[in-house]
N, CA, C and O of each residue as an XYZ file, in Angstrom:
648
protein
N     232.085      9.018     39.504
C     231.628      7.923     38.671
C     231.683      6.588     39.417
O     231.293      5.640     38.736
N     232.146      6.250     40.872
C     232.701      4.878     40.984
C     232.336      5.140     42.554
O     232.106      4.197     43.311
N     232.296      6.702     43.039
C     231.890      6.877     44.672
C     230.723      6.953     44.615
O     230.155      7.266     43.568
N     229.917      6.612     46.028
C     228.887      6.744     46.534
C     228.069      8.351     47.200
O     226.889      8.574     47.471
N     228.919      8.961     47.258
C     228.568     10.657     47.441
C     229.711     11.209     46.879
O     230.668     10.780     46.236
N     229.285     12.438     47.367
C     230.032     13.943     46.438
C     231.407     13.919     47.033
O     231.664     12.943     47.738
N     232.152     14.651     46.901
C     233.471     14.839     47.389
C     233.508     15.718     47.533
O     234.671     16.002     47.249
N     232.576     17.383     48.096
C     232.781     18.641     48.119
C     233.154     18.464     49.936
O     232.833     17.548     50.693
N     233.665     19.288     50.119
C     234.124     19.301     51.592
C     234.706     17.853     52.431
O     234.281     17.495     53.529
N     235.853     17.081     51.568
C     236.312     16.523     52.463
C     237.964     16.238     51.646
O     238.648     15.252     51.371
N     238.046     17.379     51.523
C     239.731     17.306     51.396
C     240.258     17.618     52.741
O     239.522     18.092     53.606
N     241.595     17.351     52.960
C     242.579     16.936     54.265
C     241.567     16.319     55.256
O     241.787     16.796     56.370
N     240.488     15.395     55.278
C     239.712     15.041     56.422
C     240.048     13.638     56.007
O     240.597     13.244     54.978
N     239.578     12.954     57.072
C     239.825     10.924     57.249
C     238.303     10.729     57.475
O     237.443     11.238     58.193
N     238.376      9.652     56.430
C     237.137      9.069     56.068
C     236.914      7.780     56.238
O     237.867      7.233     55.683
N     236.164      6.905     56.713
C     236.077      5.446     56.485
C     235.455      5.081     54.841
O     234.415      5.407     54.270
N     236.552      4.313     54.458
C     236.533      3.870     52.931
C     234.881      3.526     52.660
O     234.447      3.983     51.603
N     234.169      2.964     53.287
C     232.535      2.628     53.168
C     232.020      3.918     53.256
O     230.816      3.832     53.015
N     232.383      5.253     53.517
C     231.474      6.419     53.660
C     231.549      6.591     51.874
O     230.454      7.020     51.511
N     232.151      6.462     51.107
C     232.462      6.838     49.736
C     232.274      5.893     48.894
O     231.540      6.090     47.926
N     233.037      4.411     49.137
C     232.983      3.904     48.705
C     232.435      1.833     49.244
O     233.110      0.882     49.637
N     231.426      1.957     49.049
C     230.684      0.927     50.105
C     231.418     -0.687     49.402
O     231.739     -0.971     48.248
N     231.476     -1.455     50.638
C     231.924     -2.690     50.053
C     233.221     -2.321     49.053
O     233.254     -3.022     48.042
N     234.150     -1.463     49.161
C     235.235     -1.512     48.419
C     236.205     -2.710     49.681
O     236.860     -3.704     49.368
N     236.016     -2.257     50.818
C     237.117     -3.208     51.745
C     236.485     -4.551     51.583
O     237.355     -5.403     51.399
N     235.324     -5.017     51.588
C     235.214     -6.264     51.406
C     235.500     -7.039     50.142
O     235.714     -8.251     50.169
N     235.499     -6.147     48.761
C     236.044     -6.677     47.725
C     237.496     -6.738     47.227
O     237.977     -7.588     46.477
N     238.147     -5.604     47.822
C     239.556     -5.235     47.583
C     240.696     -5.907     49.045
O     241.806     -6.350     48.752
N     240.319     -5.889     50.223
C     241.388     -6.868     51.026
C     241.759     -7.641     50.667
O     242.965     -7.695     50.428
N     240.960     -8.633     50.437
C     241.265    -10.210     50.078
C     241.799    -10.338     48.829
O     242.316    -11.447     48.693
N     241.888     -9.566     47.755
C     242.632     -9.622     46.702
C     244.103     -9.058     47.203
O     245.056     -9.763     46.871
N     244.362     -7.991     47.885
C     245.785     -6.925     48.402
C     246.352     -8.233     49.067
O     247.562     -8.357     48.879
N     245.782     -9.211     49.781
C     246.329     -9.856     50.869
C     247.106    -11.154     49.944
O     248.286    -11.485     50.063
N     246.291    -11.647     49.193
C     246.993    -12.571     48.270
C     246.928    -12.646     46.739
O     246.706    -13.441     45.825
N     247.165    -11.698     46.917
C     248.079    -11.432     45.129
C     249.280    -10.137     45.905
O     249.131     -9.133     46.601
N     250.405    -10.844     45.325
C     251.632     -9.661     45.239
C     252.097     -8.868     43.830
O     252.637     -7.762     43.802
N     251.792     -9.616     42.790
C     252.206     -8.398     41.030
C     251.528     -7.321     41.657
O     250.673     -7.385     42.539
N     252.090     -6.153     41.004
C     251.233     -5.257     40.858
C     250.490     -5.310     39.857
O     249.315     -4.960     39.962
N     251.002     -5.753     38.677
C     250.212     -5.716     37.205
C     249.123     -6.679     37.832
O     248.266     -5.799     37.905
N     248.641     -7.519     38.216
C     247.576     -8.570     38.950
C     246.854     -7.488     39.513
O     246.184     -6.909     38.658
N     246.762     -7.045     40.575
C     246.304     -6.137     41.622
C     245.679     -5.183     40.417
O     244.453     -5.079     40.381
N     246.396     -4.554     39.528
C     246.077     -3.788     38.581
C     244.555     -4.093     37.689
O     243.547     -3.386     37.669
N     244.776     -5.218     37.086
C     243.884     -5.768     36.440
C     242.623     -6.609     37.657
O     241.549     -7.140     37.372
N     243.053     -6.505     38.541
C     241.779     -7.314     39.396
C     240.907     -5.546     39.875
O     239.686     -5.582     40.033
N     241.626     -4.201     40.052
C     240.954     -2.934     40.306
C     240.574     -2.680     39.532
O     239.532     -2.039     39.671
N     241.033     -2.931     38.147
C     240.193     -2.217     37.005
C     238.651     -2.497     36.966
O     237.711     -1.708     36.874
N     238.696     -4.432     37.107
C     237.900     -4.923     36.827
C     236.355     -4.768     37.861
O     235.211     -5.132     37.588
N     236.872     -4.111     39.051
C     236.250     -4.082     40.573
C     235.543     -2.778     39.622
O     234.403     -2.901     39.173
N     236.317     -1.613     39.399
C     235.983     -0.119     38.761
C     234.794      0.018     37.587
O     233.969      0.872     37.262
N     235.069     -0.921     37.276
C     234.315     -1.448     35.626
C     232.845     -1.877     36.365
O     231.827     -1.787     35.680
N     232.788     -2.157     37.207
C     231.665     -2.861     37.439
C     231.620     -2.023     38.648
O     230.534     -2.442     39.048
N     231.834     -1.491     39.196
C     231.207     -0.073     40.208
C     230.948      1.186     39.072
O     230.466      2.110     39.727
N     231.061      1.560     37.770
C     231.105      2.414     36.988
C     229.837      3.070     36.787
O     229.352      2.746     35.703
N     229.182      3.818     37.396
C     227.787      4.274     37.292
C     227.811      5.759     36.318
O     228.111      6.834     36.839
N     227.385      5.616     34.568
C     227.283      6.579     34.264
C     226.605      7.349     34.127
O     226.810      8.264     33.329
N     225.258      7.221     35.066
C     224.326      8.257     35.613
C     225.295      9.583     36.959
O     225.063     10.705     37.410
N     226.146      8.757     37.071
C     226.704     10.207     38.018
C     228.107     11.038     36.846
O     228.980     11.801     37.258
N     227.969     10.697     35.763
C     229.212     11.448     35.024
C     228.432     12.636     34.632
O     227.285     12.715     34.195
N     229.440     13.672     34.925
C     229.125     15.030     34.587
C     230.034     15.378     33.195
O     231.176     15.039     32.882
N     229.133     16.113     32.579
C     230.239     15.465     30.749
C     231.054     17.290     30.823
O     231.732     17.669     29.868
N     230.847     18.139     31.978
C     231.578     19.839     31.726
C     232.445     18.899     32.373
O     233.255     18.542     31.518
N     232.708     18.240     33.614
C     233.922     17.861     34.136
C     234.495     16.978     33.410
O     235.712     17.147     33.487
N     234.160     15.897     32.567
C     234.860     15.107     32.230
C     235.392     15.629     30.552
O     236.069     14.806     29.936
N     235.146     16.672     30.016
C     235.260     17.066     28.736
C     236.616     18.167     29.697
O     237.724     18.396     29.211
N     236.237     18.600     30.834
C     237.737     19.246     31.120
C     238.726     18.775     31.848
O     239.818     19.228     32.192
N     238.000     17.509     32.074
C     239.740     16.763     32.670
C     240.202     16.050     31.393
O     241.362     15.641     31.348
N     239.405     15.878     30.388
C     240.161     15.783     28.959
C     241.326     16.622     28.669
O     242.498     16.336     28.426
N     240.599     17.905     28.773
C     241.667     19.375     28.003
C     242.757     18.843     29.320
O     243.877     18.448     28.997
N     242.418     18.859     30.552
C     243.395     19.309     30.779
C     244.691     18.183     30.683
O     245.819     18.636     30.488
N     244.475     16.564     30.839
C     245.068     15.542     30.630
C     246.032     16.096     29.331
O     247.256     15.964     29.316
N     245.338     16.658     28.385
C     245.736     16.931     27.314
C     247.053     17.622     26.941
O     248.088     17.399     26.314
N     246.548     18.437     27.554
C     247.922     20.264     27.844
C     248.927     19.740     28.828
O     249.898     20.457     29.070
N     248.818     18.613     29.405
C     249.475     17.921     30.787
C     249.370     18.351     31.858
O     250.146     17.995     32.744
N     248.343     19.272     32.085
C     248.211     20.394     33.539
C     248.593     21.314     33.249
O     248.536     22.078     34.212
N     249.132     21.917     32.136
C     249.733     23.936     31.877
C     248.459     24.725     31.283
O     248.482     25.747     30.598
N     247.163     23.868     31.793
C     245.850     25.046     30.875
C     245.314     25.948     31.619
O     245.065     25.029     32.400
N     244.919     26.797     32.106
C     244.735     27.567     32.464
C     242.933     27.690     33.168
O     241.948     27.811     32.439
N     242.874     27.617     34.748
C     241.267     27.428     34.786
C     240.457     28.305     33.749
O     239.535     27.769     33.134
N     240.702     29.352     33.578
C     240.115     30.437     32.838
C     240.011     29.888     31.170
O     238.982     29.945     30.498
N     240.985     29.495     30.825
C     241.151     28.987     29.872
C     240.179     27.256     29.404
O     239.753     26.768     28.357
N     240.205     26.861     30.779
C     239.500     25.799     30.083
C     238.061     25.983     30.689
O     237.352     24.978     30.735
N     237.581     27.137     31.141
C     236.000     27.440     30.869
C     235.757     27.754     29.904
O     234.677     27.451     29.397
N     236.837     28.618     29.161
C     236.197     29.137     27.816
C     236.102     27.736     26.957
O     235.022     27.443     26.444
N     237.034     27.031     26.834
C     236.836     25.848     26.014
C     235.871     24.944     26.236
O     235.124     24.265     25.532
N     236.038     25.078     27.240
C     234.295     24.087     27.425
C     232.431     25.051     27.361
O     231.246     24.729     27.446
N     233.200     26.229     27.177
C     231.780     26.966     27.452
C     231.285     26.961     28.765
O     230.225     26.346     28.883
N     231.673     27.393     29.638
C     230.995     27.345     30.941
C     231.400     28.422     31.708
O     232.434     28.871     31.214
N     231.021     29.118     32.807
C     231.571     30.287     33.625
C     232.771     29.408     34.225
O     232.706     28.181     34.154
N     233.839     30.034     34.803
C     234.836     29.286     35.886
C     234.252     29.307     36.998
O     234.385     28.203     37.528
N     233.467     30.250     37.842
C     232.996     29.490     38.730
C     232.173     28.455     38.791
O     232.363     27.667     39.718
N     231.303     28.245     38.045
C     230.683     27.102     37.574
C     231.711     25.575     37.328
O     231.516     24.418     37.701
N     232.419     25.971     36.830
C     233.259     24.922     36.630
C     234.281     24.632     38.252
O     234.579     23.538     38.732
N     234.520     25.583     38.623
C     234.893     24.942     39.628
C     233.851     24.544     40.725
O     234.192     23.616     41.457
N     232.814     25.031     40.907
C     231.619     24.296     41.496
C     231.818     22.745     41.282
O     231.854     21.940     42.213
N     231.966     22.359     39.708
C     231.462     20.964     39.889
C     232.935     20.347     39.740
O     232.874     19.185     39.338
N     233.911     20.691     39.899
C     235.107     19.899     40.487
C     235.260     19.917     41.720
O     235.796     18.924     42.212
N     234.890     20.919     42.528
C     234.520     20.933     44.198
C     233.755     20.097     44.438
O     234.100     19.608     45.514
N     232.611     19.465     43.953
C     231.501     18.793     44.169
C     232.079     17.304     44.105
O     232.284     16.519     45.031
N     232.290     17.146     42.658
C     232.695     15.362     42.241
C     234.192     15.008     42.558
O     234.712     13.892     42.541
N     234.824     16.350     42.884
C     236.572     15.734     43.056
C     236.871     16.326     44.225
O     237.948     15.889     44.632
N     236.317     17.266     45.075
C     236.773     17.910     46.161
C     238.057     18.307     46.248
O     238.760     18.269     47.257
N     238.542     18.936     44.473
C     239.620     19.761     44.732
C     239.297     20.712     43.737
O     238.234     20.590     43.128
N     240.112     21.694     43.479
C     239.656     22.746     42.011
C     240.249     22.188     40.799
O     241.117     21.315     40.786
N     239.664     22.809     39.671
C     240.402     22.496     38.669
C     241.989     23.055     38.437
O     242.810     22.686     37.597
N     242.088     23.928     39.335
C     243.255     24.495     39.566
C     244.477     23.446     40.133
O     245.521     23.393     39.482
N     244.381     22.922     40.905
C     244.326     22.105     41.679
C     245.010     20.535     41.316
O     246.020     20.009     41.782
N     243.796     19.911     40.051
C     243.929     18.818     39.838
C     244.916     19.662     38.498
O     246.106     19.558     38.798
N     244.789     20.196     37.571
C     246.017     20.187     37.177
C     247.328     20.420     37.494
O     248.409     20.045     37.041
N     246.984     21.097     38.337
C     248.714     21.183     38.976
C     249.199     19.655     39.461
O     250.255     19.251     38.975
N     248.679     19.025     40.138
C     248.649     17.363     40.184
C     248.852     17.087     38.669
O     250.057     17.246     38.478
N     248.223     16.734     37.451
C     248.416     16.023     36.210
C     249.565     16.697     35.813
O     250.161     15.971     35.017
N     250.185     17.792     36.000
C     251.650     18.880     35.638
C     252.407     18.025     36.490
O     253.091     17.229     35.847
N     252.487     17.949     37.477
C     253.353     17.321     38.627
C     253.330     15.865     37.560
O     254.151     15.747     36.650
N     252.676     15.225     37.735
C     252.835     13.648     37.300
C     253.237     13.205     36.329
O     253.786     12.118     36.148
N     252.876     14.423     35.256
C     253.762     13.943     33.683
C     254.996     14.659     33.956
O     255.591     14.558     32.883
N     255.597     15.195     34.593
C     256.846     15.749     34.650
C     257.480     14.630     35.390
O     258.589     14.414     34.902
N     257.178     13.749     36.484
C     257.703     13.263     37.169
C     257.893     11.719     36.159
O     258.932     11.065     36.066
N     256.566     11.419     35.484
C     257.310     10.336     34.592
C     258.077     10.653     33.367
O     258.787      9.734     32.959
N     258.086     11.662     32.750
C     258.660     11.962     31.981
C     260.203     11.603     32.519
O     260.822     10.634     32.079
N     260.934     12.840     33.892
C     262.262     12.686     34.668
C     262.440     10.584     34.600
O     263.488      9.973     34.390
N     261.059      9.979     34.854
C     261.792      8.525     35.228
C     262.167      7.874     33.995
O     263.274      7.430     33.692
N     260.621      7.877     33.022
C     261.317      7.477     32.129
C     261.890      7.566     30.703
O     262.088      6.673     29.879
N     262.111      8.958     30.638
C     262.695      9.504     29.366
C     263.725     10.654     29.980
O     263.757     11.809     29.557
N     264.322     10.287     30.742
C     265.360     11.259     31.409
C     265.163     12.470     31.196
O     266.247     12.989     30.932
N     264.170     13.354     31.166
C     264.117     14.659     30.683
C     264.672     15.544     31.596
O     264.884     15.332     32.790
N     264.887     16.521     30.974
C     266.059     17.416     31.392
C     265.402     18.607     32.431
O     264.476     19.082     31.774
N     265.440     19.094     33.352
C     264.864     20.150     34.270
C     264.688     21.112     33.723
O     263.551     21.582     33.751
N     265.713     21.783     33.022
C     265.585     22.944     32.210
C     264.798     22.862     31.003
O     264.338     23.880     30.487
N     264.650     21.929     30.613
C     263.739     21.620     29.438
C     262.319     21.637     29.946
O     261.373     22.348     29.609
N     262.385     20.934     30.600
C     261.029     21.218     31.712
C     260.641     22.752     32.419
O     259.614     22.681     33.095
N     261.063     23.663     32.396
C     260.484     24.487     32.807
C     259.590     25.614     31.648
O     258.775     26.472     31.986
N     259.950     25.352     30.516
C     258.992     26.115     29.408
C     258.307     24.757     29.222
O     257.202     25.017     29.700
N     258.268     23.912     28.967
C     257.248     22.704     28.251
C     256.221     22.434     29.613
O     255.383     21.563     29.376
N     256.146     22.976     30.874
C     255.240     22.862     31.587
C     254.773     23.665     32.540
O     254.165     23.387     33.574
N     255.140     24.776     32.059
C     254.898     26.283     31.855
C     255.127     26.938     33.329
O     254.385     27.673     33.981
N     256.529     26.365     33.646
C     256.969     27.625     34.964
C     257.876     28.373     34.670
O     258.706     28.330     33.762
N     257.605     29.425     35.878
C     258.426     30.959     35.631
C     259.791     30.564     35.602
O     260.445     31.235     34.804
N     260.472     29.643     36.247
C     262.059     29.517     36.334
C     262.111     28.250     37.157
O     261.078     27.866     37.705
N     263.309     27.533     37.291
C     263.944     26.512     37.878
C     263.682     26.382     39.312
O     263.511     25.261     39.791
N     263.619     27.840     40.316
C     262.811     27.989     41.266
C     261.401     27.290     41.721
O     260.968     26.614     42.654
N     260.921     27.904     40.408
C     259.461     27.547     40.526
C     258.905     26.047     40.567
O     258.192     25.404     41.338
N     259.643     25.774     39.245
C     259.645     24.158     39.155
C     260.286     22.924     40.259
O     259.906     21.756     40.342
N     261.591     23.744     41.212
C     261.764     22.811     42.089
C     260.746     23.092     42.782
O     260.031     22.095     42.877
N     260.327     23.986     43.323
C     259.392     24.071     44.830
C     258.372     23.403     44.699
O     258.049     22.656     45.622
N     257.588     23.482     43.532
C     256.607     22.820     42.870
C     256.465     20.763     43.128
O     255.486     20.026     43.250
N     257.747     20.537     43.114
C     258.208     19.733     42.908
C     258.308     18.940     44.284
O     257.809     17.850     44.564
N     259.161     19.861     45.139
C     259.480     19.648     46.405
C     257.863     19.664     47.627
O     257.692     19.051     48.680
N     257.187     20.372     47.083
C     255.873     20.304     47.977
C     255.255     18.735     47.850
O     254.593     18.114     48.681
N     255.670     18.358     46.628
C     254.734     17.069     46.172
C     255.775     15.632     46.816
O     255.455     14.566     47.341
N     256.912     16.157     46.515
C     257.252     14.682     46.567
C     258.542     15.039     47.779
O     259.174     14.049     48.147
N     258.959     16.453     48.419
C     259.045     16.550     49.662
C     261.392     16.357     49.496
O     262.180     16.506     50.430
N     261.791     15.971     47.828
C     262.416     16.446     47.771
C     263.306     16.809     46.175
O     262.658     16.559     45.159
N     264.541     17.299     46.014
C     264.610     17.831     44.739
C     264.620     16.505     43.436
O     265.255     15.452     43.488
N     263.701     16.983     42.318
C     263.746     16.241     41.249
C     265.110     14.984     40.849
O     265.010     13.922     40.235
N     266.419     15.686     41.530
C     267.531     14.607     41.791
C     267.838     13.820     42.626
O     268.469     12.781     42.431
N     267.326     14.327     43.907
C     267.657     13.231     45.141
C     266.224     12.430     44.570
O     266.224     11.202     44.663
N     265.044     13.091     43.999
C     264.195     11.981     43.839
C     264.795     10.723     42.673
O     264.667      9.498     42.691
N     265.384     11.516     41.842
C     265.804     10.102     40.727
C     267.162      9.006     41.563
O     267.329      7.786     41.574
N     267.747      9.886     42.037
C     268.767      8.670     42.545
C     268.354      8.140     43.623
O     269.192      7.357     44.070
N     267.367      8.227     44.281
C     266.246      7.312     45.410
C     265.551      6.393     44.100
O     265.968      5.236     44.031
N     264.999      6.621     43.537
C     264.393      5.464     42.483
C     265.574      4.467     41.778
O     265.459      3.241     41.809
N     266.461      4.997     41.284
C     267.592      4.014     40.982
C     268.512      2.962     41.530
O     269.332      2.415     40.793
């Protein structure tokens, strides 16, 4: 919705920010360089986004399933959210390969990762509580899960933030 081409084939590759996204460095430096809030920075990207927003490139199977899956927090199931949207899964992952250059598999496990991780910051939630409410096999599962993303355990990560 906001890039200039597809995103199929360029995950783990380095890109110059103008191959995707044109004139983002000439509009976005000079704001990074002098403004320090983040909430500032925040509201000056939105506003950059809002006005790069082209909804001739929104695809409404992808964006009706990054709904579901925002929804479920990442525990839906690819299979599961073709049927809900009506579409084959390979089809559906076609056009998340295409516009996101990852699977739907993929990006939810990312939106699972991220509400778990704010949840731990800011509602202290409990690990073990977390492993049925975001649907892993055991405490195992959920650290490793955990540890791939952010490289270490859900506790050394909270007492590094504190």
């Amino acid at each position: 919705m906001f890039a200039d081409n597809y995103f199929s084939d360029s995950k783990n590759q380095f890109f110059d920010t103008d191959e995707f996204f044109t004139g983002l460095n000439r509009e976005m430096l000079p704001m990074l360089m002098s403004v320090t809030c983040l909430k500032e920075r925040a509201v000056y990207a939105s506003r950059y986004l809002m006005k790069r927003l082209n909804i001739k490139n929104i695809n409404n199977d992808m964006m009706n399933a990054v709904y579901d899956i925002i929804a479920a927090k990442g525990t839906i199931s690819t299979a599961e959210l073709a049927k809900r949207n009506v579409i084959s899964k390979r089809q559906l992952e076609r056009i998340f390969q295409q516009n996101m250059g990852i699977t739907p598999k993929s990006f939810s496990s990312l939106v699972r990762y991220q509400m778990m991780w704010q949840e731990m910051c800011f509602e202290g939630g409990n690990t073990l509580d977390m492993i049925e409410k975001y649907g892993y096999y055991d405490q195992a599962h959920l650290l490793n899960d955990f540890k791939k993303r952010h490289t270490m355990t859900p506790t050394q990560a909270i007492k590094l933030l504190r």
